[in-house]
ROTOR-550155 format. One record per residue (C-alpha): x, y, z; residue in one letter; residue number from 1. Coordinates in steps of 0.001 Angstrom, whole numbers, always signed. Layout:
N
+---------+---------+---------+--------+-----+
|      px |      py |      pz | residu | num |
+---------+---------+---------+--------+-----+
|       X |       Y |       Z |      A | NUM |
...
+---------+---------+---------+--------+-----+
REM end
This chain:
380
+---------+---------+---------+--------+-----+
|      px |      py |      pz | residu | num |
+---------+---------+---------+--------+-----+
|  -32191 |  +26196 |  -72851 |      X |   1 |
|  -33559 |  +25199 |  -69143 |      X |   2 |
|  -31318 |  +22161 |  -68958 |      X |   3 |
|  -28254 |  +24234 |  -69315 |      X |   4 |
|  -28753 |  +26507 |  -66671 |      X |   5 |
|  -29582 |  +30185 |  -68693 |      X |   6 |
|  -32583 |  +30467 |  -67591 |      X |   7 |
|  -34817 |  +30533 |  -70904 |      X |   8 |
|  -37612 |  +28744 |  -72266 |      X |   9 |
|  -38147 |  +26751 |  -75277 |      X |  10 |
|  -40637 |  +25378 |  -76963 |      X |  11 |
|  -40156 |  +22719 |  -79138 |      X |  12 |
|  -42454 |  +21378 |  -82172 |      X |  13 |
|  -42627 |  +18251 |  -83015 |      X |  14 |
|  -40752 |  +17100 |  -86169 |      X |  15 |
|  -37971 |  +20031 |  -86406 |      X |  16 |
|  -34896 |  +17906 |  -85700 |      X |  17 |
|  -32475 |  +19565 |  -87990 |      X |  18 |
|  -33867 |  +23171 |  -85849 |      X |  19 |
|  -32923 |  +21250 |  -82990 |      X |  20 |
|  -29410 |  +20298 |  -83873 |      X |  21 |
|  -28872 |  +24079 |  -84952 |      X |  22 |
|  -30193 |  +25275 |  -81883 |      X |  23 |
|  -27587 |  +23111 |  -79348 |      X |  24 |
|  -24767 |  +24420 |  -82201 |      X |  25 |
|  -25580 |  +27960 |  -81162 |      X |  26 |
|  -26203 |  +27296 |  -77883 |      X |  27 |
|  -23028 |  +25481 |  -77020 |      X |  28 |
|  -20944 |  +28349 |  -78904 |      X |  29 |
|  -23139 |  +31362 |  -76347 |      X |  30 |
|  -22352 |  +29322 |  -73416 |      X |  31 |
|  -18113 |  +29443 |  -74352 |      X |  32 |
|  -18673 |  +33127 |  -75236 |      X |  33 |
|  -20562 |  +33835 |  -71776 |      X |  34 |
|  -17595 |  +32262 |  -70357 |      X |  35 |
|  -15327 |  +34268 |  -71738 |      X |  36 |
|  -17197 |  +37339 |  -71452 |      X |  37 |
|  -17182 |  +38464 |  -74908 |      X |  38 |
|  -19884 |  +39931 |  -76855 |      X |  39 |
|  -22171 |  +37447 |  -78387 |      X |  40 |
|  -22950 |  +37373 |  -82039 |      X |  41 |
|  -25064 |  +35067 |  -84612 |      X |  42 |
|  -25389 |  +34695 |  -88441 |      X |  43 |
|  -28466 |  +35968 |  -89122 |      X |  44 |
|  -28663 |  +34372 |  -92411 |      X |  45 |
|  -28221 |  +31240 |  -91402 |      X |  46 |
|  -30820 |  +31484 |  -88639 |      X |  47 |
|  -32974 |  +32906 |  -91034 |      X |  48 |
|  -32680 |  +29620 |  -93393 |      X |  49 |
|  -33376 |  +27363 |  -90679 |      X |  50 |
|  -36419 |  +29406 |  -89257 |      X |  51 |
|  -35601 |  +30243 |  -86435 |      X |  52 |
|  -35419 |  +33977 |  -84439 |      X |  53 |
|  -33011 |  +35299 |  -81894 |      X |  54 |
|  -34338 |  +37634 |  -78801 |      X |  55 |
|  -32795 |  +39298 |  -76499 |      X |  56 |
|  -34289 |  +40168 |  -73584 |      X |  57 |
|  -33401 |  +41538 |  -69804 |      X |  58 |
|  -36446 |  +39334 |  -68537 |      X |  59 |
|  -37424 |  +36074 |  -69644 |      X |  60 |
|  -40685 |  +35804 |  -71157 |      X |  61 |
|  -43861 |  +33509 |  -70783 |      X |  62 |
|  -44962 |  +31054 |  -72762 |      X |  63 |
|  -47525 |  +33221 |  -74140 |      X |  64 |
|  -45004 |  +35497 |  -74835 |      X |  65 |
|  -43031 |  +32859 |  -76925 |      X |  66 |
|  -46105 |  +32262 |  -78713 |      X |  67 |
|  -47176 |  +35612 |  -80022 |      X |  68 |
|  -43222 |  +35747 |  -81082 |      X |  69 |
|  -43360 |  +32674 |  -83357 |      X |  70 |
|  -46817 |  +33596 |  -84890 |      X |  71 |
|  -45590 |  +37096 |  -85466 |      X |  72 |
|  -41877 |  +36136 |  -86998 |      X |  73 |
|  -43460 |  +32878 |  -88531 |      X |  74 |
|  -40718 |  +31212 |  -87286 |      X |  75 |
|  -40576 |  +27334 |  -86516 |      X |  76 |
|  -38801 |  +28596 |  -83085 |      X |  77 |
|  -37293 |  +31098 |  -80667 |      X |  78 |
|  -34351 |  +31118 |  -78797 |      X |  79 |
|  -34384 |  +34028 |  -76068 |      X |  80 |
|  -30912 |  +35053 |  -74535 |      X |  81 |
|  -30968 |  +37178 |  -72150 |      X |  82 |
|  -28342 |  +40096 |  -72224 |      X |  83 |
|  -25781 |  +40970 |  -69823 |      X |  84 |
|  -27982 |  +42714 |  -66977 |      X |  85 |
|  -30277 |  +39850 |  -67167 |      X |  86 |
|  -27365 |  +37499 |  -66370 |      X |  87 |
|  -26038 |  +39894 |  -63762 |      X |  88 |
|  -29817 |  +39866 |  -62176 |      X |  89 |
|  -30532 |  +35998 |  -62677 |      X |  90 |
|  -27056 |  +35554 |  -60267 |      X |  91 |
|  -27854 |  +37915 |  -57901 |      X |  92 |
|  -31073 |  +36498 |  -57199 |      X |  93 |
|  -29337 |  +33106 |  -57529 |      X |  94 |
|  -27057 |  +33869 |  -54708 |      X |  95 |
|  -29618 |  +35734 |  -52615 |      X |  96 |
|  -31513 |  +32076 |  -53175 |      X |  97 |
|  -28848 |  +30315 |  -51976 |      X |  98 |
|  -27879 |  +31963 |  -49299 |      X |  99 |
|  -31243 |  +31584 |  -48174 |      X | 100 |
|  -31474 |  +28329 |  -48396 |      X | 101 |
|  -28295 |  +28063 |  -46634 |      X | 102 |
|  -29267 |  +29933 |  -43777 |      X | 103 |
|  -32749 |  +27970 |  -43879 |      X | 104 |
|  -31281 |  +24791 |  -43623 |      X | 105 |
|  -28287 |  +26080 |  -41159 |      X | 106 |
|  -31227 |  +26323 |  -39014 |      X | 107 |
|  -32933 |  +23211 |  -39727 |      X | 108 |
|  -30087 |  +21712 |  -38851 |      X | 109 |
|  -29268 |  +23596 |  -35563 |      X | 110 |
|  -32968 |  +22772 |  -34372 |      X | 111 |
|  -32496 |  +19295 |  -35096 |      X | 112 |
|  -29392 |  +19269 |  -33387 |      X | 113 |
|  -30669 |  +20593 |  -30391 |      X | 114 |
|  -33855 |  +18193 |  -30688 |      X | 115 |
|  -31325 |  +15433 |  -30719 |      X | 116 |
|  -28932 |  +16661 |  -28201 |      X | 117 |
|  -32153 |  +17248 |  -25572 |      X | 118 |
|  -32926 |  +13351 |  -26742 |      X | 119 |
|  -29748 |  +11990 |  -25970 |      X | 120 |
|  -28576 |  +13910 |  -22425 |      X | 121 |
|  -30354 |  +11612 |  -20260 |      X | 122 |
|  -28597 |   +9065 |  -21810 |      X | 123 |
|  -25214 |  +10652 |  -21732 |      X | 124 |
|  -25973 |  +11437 |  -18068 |      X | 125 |
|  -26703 |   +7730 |  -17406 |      X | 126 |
|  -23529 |   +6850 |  -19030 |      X | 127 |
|  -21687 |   +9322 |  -16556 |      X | 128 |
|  -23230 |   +7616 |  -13655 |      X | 129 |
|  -22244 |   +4268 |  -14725 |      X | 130 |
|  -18731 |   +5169 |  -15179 |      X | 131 |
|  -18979 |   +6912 |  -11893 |      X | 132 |
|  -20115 |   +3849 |  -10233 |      X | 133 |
|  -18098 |   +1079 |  -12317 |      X | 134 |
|  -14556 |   +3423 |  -10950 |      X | 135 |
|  -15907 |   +3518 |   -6955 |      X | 136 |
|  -16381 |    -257 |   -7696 |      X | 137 |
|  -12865 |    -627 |   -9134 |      X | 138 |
|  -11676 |   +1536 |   -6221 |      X | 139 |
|  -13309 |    -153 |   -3653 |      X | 140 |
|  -12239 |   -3832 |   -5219 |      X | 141 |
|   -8784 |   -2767 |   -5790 |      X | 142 |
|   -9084 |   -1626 |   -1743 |      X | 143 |
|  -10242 |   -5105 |    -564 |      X | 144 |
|   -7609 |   -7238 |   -2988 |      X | 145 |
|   -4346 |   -4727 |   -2704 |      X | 146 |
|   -4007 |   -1921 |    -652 |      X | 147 |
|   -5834 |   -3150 |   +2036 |      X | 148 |
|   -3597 |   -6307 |   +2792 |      X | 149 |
|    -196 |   -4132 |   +1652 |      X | 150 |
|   -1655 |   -1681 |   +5015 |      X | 151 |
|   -1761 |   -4440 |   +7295 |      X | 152 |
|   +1534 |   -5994 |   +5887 |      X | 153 |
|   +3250 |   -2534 |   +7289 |      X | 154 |
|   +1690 |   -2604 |  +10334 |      X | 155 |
|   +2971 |   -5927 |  +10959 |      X | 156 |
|   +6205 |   -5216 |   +9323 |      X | 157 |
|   +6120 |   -1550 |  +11781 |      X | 158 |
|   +5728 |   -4269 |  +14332 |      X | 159 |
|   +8039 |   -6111 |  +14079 |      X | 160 |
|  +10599 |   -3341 |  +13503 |      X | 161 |
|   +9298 |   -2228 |  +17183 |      X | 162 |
|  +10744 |   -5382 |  +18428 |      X | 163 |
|   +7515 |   -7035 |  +18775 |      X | 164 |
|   +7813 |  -10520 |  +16938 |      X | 165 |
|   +5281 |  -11953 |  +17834 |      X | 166 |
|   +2796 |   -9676 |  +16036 |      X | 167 |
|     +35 |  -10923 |  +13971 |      X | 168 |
|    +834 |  -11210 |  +10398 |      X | 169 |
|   -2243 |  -11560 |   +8172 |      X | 170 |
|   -3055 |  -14759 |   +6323 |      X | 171 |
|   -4733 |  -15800 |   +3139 |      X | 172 |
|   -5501 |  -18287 |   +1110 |      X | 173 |
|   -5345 |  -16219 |   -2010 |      X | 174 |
|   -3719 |  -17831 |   -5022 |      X | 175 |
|   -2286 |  -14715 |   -6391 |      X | 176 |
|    +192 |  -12862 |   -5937 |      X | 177 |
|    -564 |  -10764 |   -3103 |      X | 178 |
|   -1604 |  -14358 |   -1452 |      X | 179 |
|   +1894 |  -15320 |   -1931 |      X | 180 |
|   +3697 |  -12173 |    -681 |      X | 181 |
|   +1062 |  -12485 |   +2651 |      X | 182 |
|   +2477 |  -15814 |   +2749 |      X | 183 |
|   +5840 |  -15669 |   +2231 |      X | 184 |
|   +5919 |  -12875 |   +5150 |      X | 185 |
|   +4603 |  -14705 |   +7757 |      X | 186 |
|   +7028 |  -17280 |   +7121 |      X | 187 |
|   +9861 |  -14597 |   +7353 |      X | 188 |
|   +8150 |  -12746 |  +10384 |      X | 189 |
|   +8403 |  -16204 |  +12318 |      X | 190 |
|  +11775 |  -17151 |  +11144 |      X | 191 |
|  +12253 |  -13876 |  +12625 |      X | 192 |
|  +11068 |  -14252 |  +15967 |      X | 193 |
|  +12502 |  -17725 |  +16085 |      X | 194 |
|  +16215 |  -16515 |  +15119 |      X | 195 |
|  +15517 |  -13128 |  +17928 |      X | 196 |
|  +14375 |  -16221 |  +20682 |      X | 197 |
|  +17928 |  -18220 |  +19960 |      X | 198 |
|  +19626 |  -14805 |  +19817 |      X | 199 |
|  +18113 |  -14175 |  +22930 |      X | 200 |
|  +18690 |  -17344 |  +24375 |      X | 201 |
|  +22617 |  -17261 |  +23655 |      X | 202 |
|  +22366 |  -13655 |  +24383 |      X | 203 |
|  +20772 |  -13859 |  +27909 |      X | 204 |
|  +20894 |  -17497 |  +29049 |      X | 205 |
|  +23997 |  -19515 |  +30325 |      X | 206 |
|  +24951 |  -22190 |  +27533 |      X | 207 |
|  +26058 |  -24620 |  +30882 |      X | 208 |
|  +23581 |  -24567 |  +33372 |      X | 209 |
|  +20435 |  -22966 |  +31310 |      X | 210 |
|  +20262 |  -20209 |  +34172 |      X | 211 |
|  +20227 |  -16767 |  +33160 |      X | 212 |
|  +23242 |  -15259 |  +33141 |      X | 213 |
|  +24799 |  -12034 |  +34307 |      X | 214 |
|  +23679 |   -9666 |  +31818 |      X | 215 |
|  +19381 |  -11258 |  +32034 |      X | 216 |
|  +19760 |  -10779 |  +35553 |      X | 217 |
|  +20895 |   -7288 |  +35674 |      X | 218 |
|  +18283 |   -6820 |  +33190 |      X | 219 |
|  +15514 |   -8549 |  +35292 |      X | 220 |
|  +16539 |   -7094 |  +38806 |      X | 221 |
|  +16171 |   -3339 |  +37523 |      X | 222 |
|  +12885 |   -3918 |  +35745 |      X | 223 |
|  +11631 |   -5626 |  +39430 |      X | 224 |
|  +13374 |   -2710 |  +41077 |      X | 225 |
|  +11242 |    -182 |  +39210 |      X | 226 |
|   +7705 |   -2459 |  +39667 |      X | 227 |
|   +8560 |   -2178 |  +43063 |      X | 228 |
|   +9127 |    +887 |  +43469 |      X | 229 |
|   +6564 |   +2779 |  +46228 |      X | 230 |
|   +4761 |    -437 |  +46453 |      X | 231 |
|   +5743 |   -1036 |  +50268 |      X | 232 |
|   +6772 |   -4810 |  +48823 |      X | 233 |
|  +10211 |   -5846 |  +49985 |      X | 234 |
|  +12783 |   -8498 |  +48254 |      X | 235 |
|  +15544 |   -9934 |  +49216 |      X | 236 |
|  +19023 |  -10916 |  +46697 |      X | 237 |
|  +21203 |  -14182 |  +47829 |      X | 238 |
|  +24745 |  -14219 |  +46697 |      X | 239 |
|  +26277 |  -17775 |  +46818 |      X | 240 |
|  +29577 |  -18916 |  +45978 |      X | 241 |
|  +30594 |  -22517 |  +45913 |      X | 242 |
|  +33577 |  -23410 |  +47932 |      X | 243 |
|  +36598 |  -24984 |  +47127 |      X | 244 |
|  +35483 |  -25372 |  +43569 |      X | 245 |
|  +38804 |  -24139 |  +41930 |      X | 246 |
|  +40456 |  -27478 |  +43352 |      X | 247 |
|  +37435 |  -29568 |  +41699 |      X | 248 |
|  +39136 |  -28065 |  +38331 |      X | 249 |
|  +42445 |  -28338 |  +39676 |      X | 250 |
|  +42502 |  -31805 |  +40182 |      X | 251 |
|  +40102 |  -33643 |  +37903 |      X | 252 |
|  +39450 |  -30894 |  +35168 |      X | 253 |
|  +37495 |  -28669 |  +34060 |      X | 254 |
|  +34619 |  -31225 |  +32327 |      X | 255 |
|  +33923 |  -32642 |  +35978 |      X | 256 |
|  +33866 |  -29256 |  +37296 |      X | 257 |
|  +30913 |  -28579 |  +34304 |      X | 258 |
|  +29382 |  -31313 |  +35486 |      X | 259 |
|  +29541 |  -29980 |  +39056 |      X | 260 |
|  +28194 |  -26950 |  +38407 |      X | 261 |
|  +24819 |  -28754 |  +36422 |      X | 262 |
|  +24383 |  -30826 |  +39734 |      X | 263 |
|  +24414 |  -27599 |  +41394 |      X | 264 |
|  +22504 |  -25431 |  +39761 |      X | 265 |
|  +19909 |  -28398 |  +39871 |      X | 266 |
|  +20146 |  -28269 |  +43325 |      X | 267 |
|  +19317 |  -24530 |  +43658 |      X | 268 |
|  +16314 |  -25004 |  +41708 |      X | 269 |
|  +14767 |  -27863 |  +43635 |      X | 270 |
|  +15003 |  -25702 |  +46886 |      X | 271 |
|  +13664 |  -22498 |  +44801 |      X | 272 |
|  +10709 |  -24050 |  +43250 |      X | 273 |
|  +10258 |  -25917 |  +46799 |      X | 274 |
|   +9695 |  -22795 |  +49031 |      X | 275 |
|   +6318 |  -20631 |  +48754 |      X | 276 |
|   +7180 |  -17665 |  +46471 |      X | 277 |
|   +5373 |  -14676 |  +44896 |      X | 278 |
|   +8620 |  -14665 |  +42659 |      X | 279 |
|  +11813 |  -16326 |  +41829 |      X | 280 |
|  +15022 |  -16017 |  +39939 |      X | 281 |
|  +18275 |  -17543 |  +39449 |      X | 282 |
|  +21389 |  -17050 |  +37403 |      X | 283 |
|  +24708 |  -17781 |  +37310 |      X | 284 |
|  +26533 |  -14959 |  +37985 |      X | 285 |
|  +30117 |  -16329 |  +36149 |      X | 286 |
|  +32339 |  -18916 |  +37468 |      X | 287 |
|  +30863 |  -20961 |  +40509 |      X | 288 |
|  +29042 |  -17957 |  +41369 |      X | 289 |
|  +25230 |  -17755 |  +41560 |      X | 290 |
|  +22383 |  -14895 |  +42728 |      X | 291 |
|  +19108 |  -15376 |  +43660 |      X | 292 |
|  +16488 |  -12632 |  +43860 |      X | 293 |
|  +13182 |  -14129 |  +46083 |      X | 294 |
|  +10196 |  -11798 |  +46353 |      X | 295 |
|   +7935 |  -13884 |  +49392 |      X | 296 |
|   +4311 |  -13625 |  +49572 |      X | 297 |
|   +4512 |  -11657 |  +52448 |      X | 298 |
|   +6879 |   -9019 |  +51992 |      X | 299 |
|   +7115 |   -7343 |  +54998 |      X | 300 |
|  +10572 |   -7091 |  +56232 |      X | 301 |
|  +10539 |   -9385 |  +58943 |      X | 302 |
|   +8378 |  -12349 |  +56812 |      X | 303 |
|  +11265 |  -11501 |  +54232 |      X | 304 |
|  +14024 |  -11896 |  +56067 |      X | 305 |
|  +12529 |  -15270 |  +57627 |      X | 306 |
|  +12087 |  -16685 |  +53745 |      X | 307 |
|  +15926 |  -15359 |  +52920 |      X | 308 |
|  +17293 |  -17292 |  +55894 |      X | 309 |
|  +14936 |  -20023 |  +55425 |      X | 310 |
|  +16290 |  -20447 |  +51935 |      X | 311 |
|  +19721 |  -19942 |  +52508 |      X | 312 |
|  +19779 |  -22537 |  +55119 |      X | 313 |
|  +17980 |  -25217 |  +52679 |      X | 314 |
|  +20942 |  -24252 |  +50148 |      X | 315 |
|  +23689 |  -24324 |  +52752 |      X | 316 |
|  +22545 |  -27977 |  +53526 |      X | 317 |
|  +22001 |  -29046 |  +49799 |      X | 318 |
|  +24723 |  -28337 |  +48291 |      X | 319 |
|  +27004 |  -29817 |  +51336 |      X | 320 |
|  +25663 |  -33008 |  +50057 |      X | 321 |
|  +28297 |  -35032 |  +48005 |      X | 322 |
|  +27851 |  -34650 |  +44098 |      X | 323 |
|  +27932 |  -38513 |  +42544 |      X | 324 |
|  +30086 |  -38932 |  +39775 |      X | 325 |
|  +29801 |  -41916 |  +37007 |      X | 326 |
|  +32873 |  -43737 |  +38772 |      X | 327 |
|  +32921 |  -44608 |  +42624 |      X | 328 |
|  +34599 |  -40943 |  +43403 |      X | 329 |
|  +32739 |  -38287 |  +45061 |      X | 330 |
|  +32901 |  -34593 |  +45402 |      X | 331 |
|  +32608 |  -32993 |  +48543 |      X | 332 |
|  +31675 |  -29077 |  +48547 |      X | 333 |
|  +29684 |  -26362 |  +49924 |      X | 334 |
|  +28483 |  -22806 |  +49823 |      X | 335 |
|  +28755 |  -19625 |  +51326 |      X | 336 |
|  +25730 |  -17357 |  +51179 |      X | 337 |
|  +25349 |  -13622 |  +51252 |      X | 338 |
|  +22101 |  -11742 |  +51965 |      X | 339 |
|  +20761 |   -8267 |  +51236 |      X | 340 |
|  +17650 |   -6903 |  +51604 |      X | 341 |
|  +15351 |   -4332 |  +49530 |      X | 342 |
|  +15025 |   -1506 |  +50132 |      X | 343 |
|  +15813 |   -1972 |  +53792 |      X | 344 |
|  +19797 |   -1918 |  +52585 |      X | 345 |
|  +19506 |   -1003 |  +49021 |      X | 346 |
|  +17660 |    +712 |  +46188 |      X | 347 |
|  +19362 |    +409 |  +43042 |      X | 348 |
|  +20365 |   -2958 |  +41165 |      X | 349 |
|  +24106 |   -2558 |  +41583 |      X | 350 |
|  +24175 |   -1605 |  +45029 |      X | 351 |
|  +22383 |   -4762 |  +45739 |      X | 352 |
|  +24670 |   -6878 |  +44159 |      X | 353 |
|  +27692 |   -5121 |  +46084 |      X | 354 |
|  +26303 |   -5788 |  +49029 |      X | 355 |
|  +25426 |   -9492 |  +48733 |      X | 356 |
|  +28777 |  -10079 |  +47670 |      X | 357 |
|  +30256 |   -8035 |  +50652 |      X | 358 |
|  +27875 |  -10376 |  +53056 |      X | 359 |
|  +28965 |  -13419 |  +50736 |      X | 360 |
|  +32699 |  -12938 |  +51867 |      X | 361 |
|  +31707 |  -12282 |  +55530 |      X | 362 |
|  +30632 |  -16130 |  +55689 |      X | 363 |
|  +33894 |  -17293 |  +54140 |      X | 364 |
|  +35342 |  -15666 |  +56413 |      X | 365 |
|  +32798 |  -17111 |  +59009 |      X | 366 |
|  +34272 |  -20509 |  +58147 |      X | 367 |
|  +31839 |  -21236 |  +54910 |      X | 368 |
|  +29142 |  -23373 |  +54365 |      X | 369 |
|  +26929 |  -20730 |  +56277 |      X | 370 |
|  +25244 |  -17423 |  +55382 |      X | 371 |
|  +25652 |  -13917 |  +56480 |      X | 372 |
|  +22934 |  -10860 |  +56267 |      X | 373 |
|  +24478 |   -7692 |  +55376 |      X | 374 |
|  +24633 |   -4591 |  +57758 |      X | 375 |
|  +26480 |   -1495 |  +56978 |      X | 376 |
|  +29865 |   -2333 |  +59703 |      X | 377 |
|  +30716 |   -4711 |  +57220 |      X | 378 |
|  +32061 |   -2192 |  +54625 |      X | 379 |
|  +34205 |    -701 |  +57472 |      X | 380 |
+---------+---------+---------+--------+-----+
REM end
């Protein structure tokens, strides 16, 4: 009866096998009839025949109980089944006990949790810090290999954008692909400088002579104009023009006449680069037309004017020399000269320039090959 689950105790005898079988008979048919909560009832006969007695009981008794019960009956054994309030009772206490045990191992469990979770935070707190530390590394590695070279890549390219192309792009000898970008624009920032220097060279140099042309020297004058501004420094602007050179064209064509005008701009520079300057500049103005802007050493007005006349008399006599050509025939030219000074006469760049070609005609009309200063009765 204790193996399935109603509570009772039996004692067996030895040697009573058929009681037995009865016994598990009955017993299976109570435990359907418990089931279906219907009242329970027995053959007494037959129970009598095979010895054995029925009790019912609210409480289960001892085995001393039992005892008395099958010396008293005379019975070989006794089956006890408890009745209904019994059953009622025996679940009640059943669920009280295991509810009980549920909340006694609810806490078991909860301490041991908590014994466990105390156990592990250090570790789980180590774990933070190491993925704390292992990111700041990424960060800091992904810092050194990519954002830091993209930075200096914009500066460069910011730069460059300026108009300065001669800024420092960063190298490296990276194999990657950030290597290869770092690589690939320096390459394009000094194709990029070399294509601005030939721009600039076509833009601001003259293809014939290599002087600077009109447009550098406007440029160039200004800028000096501005340096020199409230310095006490003085300058002084030559305006030559070759004469007769439209019958050099006229006559034996325009490629003699270029090579004319490279003998003479050769000239110019031999006598500029031969006089003691703190500056120099030439340019071809257009056409057999050139300007020379000389800043001397001393540039007080009168050690200024001295240089200008100097120079223009060591042009004057230069370029009266014969030019050589490949054959036996030589050309015979010379120059008339212009002179302004700064800021004696002028203070702006185009003013300048007016007035040395206003002096330059005054020594044509002198009788060329000779120089003229300007003064202000010459615009009257």
């Amino acid at each position: 009866a204790e193996d399935i689950g109603l509570g009772g105790r039996a004692g067996y005898y030895d040697g009573i096998g058929a009681a037995r079988d009865v016994i598990q008979n009955h017993l299976m048919q109570l435990m359907a009839l418990v089931a279906m909560e219907e009242p329970i009832s027995f053959e007494p006969k037959q129970l009598q025949a095979e010895k054995i007695k029925v009790l019912s009981a609210s409480t289960l008794p001892t085995a001393g109980q039992l005892h008395e019960q099958i010396l008293a009956t005379g019975a070989a054994e006794v089956i006890v089944l408890p009745n209904a309030s019994a059953l009622n009772d025996t679940a009640a206490q059943a669920a009280r006990a295991a509810r009980a045990d549920e909340l006694r191992a609810s806490r078991r469990m909860a301490t041991r949790l908590e014994e466990i979770g105390r156990r592990h935070l250090m570790w789980v707190a180590v774990l933070l810090l190491s993925l704390i530390a292992m990111a700041a590394a990424v960060g800091y590695a992904l810092q050194r290999t990519l954002v830091r070279p993209i930075r200096r890549l914009v500066g460069a390219a910011r730069e460059i954008e300026a108009g300065n192309f001669a800024a420092e792009v960063p190298s490296s000898r990276r194999s990657d692909e950030v290597g290869d970008l770092l690589r690939a624009f320096a390459r394009m920032g000094e194709s990029i400088g070399r294509h601005d220097r030939d721009i600039r060279r076509m833009a601001y140099t003259d293809p014939l002579t290599g002087l600077s042309n009109r447009l550098a020297f406007r440029e160039n004058l200004e800028r000096r104009l501005t340096q020199l501004q409230g310095t006490g420094r003085q300058m002084a602007l030559l305006f030559a023009d070759i004469d007769d050179f439209k019958r050099v064209n006229d006559t034996l064509g325009h490629d003699v006449g270029d090579r004319v005008l490279m003998e003479v701009a050769r000239r110019i520079r031999q006598v500029v680069d031969a006089a003691d300057l703190r500056g120099g500049e030439i340019s071809r103005f257009g056409g057999d037309e050139f300007v020379l802007l000389l800043e001397p050493r001393e540039s007080d007005a009168r050690n200024v004017s001295a240089c200008a006349a100097r120079i223009a008399q060591a042009l004057v006599v230069e370029l009266a020399r014969p030019v050589q050509l490949d054959t036996d025939d030589r050309v015979f030219l010379g120059a008339s000269i212009g002179i302004t000074l700064f800021p004696s006469d002028a203070a702006s760049a185009g003013t300048l320039i007016k007035n040395g070609d206003i002096a330059m005609y005054q020594a044509k009309t002198a009788g060329k090959h000779c120089y003229r200063f300007y003064n202000r009765s010459m615009e009257q």
